[in-house]
C-alpha positions in Angstrom: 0.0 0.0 0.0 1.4 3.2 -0.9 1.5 6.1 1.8 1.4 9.6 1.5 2.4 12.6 4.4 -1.0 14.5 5.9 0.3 18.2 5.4 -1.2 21.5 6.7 -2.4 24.7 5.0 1.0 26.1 4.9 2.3 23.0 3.2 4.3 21.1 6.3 3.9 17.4 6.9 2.1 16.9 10.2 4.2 14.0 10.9 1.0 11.5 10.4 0.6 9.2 7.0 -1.9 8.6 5.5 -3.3 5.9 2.6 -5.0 7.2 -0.8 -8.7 5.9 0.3 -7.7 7.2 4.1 -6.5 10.6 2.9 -10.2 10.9 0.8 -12.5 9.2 3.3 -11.2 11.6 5.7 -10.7 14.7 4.4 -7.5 14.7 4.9 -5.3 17.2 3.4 -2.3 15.2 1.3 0.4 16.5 -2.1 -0.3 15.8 -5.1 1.0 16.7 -8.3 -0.1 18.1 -12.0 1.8 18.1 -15.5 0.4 20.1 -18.2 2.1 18.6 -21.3 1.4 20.5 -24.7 2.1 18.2 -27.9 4.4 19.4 -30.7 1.5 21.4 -32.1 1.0 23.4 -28.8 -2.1 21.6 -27.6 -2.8 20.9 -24.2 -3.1 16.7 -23.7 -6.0 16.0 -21.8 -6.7 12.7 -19.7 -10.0 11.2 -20.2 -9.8 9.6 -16.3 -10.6 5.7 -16.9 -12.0 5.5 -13.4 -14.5 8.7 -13.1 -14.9 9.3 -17.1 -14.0 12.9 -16.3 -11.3 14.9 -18.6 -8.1 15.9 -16.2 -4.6 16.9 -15.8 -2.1 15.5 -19.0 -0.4 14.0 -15.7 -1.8 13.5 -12.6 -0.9 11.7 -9.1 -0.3 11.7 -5.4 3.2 12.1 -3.7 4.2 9.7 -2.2 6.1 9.8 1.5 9.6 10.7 1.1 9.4 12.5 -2.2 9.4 15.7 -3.1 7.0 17.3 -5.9 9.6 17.3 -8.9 10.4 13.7 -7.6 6.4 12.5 -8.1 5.8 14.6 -11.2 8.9 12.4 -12.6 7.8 9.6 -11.8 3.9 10.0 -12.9 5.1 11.9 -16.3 6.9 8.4 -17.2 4.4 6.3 -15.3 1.4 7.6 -17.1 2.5 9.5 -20.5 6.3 8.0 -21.2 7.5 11.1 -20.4 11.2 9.6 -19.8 13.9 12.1 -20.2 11.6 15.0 -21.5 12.4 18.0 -19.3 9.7 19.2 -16.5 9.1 22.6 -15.6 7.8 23.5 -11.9 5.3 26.1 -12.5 4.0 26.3 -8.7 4.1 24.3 -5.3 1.9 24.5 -2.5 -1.4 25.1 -4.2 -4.5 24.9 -1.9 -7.0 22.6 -4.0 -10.5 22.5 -2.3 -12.3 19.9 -4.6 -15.5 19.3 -3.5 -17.6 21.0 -5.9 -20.8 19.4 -5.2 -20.4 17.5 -2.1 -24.0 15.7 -2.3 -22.4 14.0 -5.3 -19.4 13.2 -4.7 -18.4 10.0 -2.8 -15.3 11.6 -0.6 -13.7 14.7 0.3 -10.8 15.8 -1.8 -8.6 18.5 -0.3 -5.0 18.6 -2.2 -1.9 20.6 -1.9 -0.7 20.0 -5.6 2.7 21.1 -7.3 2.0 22.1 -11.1 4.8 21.4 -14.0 4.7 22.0 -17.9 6.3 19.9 -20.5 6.7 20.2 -23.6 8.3 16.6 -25.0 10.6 16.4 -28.2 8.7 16.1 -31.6 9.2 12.7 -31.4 7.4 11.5 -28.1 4.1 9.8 -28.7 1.5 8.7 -26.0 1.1 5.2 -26.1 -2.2 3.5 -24.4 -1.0 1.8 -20.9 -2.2 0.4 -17.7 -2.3 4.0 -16.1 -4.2 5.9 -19.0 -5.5 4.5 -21.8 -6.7 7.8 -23.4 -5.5 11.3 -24.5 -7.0 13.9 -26.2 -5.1 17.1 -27.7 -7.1 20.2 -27.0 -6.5 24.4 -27.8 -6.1 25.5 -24.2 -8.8 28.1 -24.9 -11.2 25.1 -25.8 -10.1 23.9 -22.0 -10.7 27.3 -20.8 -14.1 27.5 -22.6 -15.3 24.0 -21.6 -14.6 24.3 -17.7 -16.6 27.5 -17.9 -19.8 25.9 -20.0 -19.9 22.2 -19.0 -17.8 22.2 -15.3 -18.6 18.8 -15.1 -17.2 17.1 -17.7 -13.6 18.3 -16.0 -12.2 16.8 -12.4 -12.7 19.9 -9.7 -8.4 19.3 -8.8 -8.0 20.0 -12.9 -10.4 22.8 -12.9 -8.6 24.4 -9.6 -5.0 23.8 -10.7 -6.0 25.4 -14.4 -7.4 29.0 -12.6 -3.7 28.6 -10.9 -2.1 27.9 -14.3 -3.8 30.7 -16.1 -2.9 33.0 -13.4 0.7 32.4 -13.4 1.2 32.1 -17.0 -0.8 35.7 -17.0 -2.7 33.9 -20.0 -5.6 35.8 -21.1 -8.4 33.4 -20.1 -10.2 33.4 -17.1 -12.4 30.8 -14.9 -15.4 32.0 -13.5 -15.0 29.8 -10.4 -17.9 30.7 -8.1 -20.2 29.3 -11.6 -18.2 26.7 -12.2 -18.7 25.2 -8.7 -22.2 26.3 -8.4 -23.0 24.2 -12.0 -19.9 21.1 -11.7 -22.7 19.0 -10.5 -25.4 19.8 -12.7 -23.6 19.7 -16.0 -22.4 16.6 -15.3 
């Protein structure tokens, strides 16, 4: 069973562990990290999520006890996409993630403290289908951006959250109406 480190608000570990379906069952606030990966035409690679059917993060995962953000984004970038040797950029640690949009429908509490890196892979890297994703789909980022705001639910809440961060940073010129989106993520769904 893979642990992962109960952190605060501020980012610290508590000094308690915690197990993926312990850390969701209990609201308990864990890392977790994001890659945004942009093909060799600039589109953002989405994840259609096997388990929930949702579209999410190119790269996605939880941090595991003793590693540090860069170390898990590694790790899931080659887990999930092949990302071996393609160079990650850390965009932003410690992000706050409250993801429960519509907690009537949802089965747990997600609270996150994500880290958020960008790759873009050589021309010649290719997603191929694997245990850990099966699909991808290369979207314009302003199709994203456009999407979240009309149809919330078809997009995980940790995606949605991490993207408003993304779009921030990057001083992109979309924007996320969050207080709709969380009002409408559970009736669009």
């Amino acid at each position: 069973m893979e642990y992962f480190d109960v952190v605060d608000k501020n980012d610290k570990p508590t000094g308690q562990l915690t197990s993926k379906v312990g850390a969701h069952s209990d609201n308990v606030l864990h890392r977790c990290v994001a890659v945004y990966v942009f093909d060799k035409e600039g589109k953002l690679v989405v994840q259609n999520h096997k388990k929930s059917g949702l579209l999410d993060h190119s790269v996605g995962g939880h941090v595991s006890t003793g590693e540090d953000y860069a170390i898990a984004a590694r790790r899931e970038g080659d887990e999930e996409l092949g990302l071996i040797g393609e160079k990650l950029e850390e965009v932003c640690t410690s992000l706050y993630s409250d993801e429960n949009f519509a907690p009537g429908m949802q089965k747990y509490g997600y609270y996150h403290m994500f880290g958020i890196y960008e790759c873009h892979p050589s021309a010649d890297w290719k997603f191929v289908p694997n245990d850990e994703v099966e699909q991808v789909v290369p979207m314009e980022l302003a199709e994203v951006v456009r999407l979240m705001n009309e149809t919330p639910g078809k997009f995980t809440p940790g995606f949605i959250n991490t993207m408003a961060k993304y779009l921030e940073i990057k001083q992109l010129p979309y924007t996320l109406d969050m207080a709709n989106i969380r009002k409408n993520w559970g009736k669009t769904r």
